[in-house]
Structure formats: structure tokens, C-alpha cells
Residue, then its C-alpha position, 0 to 999 in steps of 0.5 A: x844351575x838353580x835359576x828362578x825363571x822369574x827373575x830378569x833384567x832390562x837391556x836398553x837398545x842405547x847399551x848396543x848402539x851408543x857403548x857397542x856393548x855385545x855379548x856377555x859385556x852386555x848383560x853384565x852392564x845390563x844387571x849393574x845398570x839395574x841396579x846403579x842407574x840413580x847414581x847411589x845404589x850398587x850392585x853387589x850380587x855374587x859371581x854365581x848371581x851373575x853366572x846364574x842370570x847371564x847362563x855363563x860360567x864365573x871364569x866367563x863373568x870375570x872376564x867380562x867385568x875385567x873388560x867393563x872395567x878396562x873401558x871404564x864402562x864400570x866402577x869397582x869398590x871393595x869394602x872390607x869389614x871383619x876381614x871379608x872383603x865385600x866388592x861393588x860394581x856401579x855403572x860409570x854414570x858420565x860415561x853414559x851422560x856423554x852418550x846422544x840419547x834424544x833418538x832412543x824408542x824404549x821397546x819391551x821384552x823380557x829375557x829369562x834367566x838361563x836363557x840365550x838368544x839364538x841368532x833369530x831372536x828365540x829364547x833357547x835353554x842353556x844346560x850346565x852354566x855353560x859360555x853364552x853362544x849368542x848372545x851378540x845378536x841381542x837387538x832389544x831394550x829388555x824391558x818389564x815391569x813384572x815384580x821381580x822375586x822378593x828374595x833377590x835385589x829389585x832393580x830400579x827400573x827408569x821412567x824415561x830412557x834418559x840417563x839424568x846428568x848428576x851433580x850428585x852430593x856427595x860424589x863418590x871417590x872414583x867419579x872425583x878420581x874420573x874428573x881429576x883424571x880427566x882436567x889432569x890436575x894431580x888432585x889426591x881423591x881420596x884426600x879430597x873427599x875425606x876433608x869435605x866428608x869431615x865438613x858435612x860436604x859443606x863449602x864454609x857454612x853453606x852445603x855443597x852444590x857442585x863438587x865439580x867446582x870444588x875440584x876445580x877450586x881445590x886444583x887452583x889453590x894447589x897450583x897457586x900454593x905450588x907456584x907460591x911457593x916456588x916464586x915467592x921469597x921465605x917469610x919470617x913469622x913473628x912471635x906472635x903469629x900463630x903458625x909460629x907458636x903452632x910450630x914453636x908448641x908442637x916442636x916442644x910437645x914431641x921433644x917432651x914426649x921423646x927427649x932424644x929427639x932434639x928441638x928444632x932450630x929457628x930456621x926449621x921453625x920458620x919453614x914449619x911455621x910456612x906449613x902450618x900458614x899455608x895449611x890454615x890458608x887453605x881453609x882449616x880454621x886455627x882454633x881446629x887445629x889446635x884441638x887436632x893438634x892436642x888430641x894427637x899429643x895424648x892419642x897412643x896411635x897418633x903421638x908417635x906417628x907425627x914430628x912434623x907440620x906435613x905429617x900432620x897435615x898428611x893425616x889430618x882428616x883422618x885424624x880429625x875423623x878419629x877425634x870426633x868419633x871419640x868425642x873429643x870436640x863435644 
């Protein structure tokens, strides 16, 4: 096992007493903590990383990440670009804000790499990446400010043993996820943080200071538009009125794009027109639409994939993003 004795990490004593963390579920969390704990970063070291600087094997590490996950002490995040897929760990920041830390006492030690703690405290060697034996006995905030060896991460280190509460801007997909989970609103968070990536995470004109409160908007015109719908009598649109003619345009687009495809009739433009209505209500602004609109008509990929109002809409942002990578607003 090639280790760099240099090298180690911080284990905070709120980590045993407050998550219950033992074992090799600890220094796992310990190392991710390091390096996520301002809410931004991620830890996205190897399996032998993690094997060399807990002295476990990798079978050991992947269970202990399967258990981080499972408890949702942990977020996992898989990227894939040029068909290699790269996977990143973050600590769950709320789990830890939930936690009572007003009692902690920041003690200090340092924990080689390679090394276990035998039931009295004293650091042994491990040979052979072999299971950690005891571990469980670890019963100190691991804590040094050597400099750590500059070919490997640098964690970053905490001034105070408080976990900050963070309304950080923008949220990730899996705190959103989280949160909606938890209110148990129904809330797609993937579509959520698309629309207001697509808008500089900016609420109207103004940007974004609570994403908490967003999700709670977003949740309360998904039930008024849920309600709304299932309450309120059809409204006929006039000819005049722009959902009708974002209906009555997309309808003849995609007949003239494919003539076996029939024009819809008036009561299936109506309930279009209601789609594109509720759509503009729910913030998107006409003249965007629009353009969205005629970018799809001439795009290859996208003209074949919309011959709806609510296939537009599923894909609006994505579409949106497509639109703006290419210039097509400018």
C-alpha cells in the first residue's frame, strides 16, 4: 500500500456523539467532511484514495459509502463527460445543522495515514490494506494544521466547530430534492433548478436569496394550478388572445412540417391555448416563448420531438439552454 505519512484528516468528536458514526463510517465522513464542509466543494478522490487513507480495502470503503448514503449522512453525484463517468461525494450540510453543537470542545490530534487506533488510544500499523480492526474506539476531534502534501486535495479546515446554516445560491439538485422530500410537495428538482439556472437564479429581476422560499412558491402555484384546474370551468380564449395564437401557430407549424399529421380542431386548441396560458402564469414571459417557440420549429433535434403545448413545456428549459448556447437571443 503506498501511503504518505504526511497526509491526514480531522475527525470532530460532534461526528461519534451527535451522527453515532463508528468505525470505517466514520473516517469516511471524516475525509468527505474535509473536503465539503463550506457547502460548495466536493470530494471526488478514488476508491484506493479512500482505501490508502482509511487502511481498508475498497470492498470495505464501498460498503461504508453504500451506509453514508443510506442514512443520508452523504450526497453522491455522478458526472459523466467523454463517456468517463467521474462520481462526487458531499456531506449532507442539513443533516449536520440539525445537530445541537453549542457544547462541543475542539481537542487535537493527528491520525497517519495507514494507521488504526488500538482500543488504548495508540496508533498501530496496518500491512496490506487490510479491514480496519478498531476503529470504533476513535474518541477524539482529529485536528492539525500541518500542511498537507501538495500533490494531494487540501481539505478545508473549520475556524470554529459550528456547521454554518446555509441558504447557499445556487442550491444543489440533491439539497432541493431533500427539502421537497421532506414538505412532500411532489416538486421535480431537477426541473426546479434548471428553470432558475436558465434565469441566473433570479427571482423576476431580483437575485435569489432563499431557494427554500422559491420551493415553497413553486409548491403553492403547483397546487393552485392542480386545484385550478380540477375546480375551475374551461375558459374559451378569443382570437385575440395569445395562448390562442401560440396555439393556433404551433399547430399549423407542425402540420407543415409533417402534412400527415392533421391540424388540430378547435376544442383541442382551446385546451392548448389553457396550456400555454397556465404556462405564461406561471412566470415564463410571451415574447420568450415565442422565440423558444421558433427556435424549435428550425432546430433538427427539437422539431421532431414537440406536437404539443406539454412537450414543449416538458422541455422547456432544456431547450431554452440549447437556444442560448447557440445564440439564438443575441
Amino acid at each position: 500500500m503506498n501511503t504518505d505519512n504526511s497526509k491526514f484528516y480531522v475527525i470532530q468528536k460532534w461526528m461519534i456523539n451527535k451522527l453515532n458514526l463508528k468505525g470505517l463510517d466514520l473516517l469516511i465522513y471524516a475525509i468527505i467532511y474535509g473536503y465539503s464542509q463550506d457547502g460548495d466543494s466536493e470530494f471526488f478522490g478514488s476508491l484506493t484514495y479512500l482505501s490508502e487513507m482509511t487502511g481498508s480495502t475498497k470492498r470495505g470503503v464501498i460498503k461504508s459509502l453504500s451506509n453514508l448514503l443510506e442514512n443520508g449522512y452523504i450526497f453522491k453525484n455522478e458526472i459523466i463527460t467523454n463517456n468517463i463517468k467521474c462520481v462526487k461525494y458531499s456531506v449532507n450540510t442539513k443533516k449536520i445543522a440539525e445537530m445541537e453543537l453549542s457544547s462541543l470542545v475542539v481537542n487535537s490530534v493527528q491520525y497517519p495515514v495507514g494507521g488504526e487506533l488500538s482500543s488504548s488510544g495508540v496508533v498501530n500499523s496496518v500491512h496490506g490494506g487490510g479491514e480496519l480492526s478498531t476503529p470504533n474506539n476513535i474518541d477524539y476531534n482529529i485536528y492539525d494544521k500541518k500542511k498537507c502534501n501538495k500533490g494531494s486535495p487540501q481539505p478545508n479546515f473549520p475556524t470554529n466547530t459550528q456547521p454554518k446554516l446555509r441558504n447557499r445560491i445556487p442550491p444543489t439538485v440533491e439539497e432541493v430534492a431533500q427539502y421537497c422530500l421532506e414538505r412532500n410537495n411532489g416538486i421535480d428538482a431537477e426541473e426546479f433548478c434548471d428553470f432558475y439556472k436558465s434565469k441566473g437564479w433570479k427571482v423576476g429581476k431580483e437575485p435569489m436569496h432563499d431557494w427554500q422560499a422559491s420551493v415553497r412558491t413553486w409548491e403553492r402555484n403547483h397546487k393552485k394550478k392542480s386545484t385550478s384546474e380540477k375546480t375551475k370551468p374551461q375558459k374559451t380564449y378569443g382570437e385575440n388572445e395569445i395562448p390562442l395564437k401560440a396555439a393556433k401557430w404551433l399547430s399549423n407549424k407542425i402540420h407543415s412540417l409533417y402534412p400527415s399529421i392533421p391540424e388540430v380542431n378547435d376544442e383541442t386548441l382551446q385546451q392548448w391555448a389553457s396550456e400555454f396560458d397556465n404556462f405564461i402564469k406561471d412566470g415564463h414571459e410571451p415574447s420568450e416563448l415565442s422565440e423558444v417557440m421558433h427556435f424549435v420549429i428550425q432546430d433538427d433535434f427539437w422539431k421532431s420531438k414537440i406536437s404539443s403545448p406539454s412537450d414543449l413545456i416538458k422541455h422547456y428549459v432544456k431547450i431554452m439552454m440549447k437556444a442560448e448556447s447557440e445564440g439564438w437571443f443575441n
